[in-house]
Wavefront OBJ file of the C-alpha trace (Angstrom):
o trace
v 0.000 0.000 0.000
v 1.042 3.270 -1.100
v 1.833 6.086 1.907
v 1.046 9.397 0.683
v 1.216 11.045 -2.845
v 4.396 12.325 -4.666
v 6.181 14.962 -4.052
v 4.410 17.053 -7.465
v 0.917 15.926 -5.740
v 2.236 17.201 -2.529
v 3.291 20.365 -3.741
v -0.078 21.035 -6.130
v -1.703 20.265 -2.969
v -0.168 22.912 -0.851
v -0.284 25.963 -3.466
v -4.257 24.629 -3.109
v -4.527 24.979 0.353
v -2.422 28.538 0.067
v -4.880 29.979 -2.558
v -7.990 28.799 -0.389
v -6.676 30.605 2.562
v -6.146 33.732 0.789
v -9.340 33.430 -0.497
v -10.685 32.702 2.693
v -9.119 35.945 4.116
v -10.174 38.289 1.395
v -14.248 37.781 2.261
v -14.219 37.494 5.915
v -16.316 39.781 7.711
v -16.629 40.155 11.386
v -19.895 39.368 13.441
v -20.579 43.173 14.534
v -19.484 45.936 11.387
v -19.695 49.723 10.861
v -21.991 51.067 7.980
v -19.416 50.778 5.654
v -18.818 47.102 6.383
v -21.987 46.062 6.147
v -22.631 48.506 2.289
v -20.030 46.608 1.324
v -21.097 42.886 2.745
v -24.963 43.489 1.352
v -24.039 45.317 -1.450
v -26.725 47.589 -0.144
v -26.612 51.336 0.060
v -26.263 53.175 3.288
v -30.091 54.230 3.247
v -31.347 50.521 2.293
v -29.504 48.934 5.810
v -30.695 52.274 8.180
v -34.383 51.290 6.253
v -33.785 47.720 7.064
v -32.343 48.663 10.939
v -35.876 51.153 11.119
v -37.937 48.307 10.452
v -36.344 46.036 13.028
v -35.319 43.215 10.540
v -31.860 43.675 10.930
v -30.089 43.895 14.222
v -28.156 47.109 15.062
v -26.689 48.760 18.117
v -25.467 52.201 17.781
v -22.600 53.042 20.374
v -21.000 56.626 20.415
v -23.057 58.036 17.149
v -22.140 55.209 15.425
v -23.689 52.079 14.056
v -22.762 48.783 14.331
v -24.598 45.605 12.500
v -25.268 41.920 13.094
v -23.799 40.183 10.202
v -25.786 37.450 11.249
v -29.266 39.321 11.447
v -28.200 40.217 7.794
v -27.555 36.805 6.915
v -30.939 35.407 8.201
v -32.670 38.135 6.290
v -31.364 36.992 3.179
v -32.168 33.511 3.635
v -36.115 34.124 4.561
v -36.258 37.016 1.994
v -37.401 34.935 -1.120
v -36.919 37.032 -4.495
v -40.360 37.873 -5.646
v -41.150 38.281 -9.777
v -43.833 40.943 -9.861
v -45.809 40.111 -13.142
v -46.699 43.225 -13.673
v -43.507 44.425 -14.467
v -42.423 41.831 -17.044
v -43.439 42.456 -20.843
v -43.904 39.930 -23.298
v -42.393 40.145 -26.911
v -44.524 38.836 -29.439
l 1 2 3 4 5 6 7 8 9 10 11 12 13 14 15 16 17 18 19 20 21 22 23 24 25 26 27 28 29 30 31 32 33 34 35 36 37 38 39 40 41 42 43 44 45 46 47 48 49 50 51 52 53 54 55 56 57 58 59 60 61 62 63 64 65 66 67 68 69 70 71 72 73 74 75 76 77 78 79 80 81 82 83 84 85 86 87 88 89 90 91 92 93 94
């Protein structure tokens, strides 16, 4: 029985593992963020999130006049927040 790969599979395998983590590092957001943060995690303007906040379906605190957001509150909104085709709005081509 074979231990291990070669030394090429070994290698391939670590520059893998390397790119992954970098990857990894690039798109990690913390569990509380500022404003900005959060604009850029959403994709969502400033106004959308403070809308979002207003209604109470995302969690915020706001600590010395400044905002802070749930990343996970975000998160679950997305998931129970089903895109919705409005068929009024589409138009047929004949």
């Amino acid at each position: 029985m074979e231990q291990g790969g070669s030394c090429e599979e070994i290698r391939e395998l670590n520059e893998l593992v390397r790119q992954v983590i970098r990857m990894a590092g690039q798109n990690v957001y913390p569990r509380w963020m500022d404003i900005k943060a959060a604009c850029k995690y959403t994709s969502m303007s400033k106004n959308t999130l403070m809308q979002y906040i207003k209604d109470d379906c995302i969690y915020a605190k706001r600590l010395k006049g400044k905002w802070y957001i749930d990343r996970e509150s975000i998160d679950n909104l997305m998931l129970q927040d089903p895109v919705k085709v409005h068929l009024s709005r589409l138009r047929f081509v004949r």
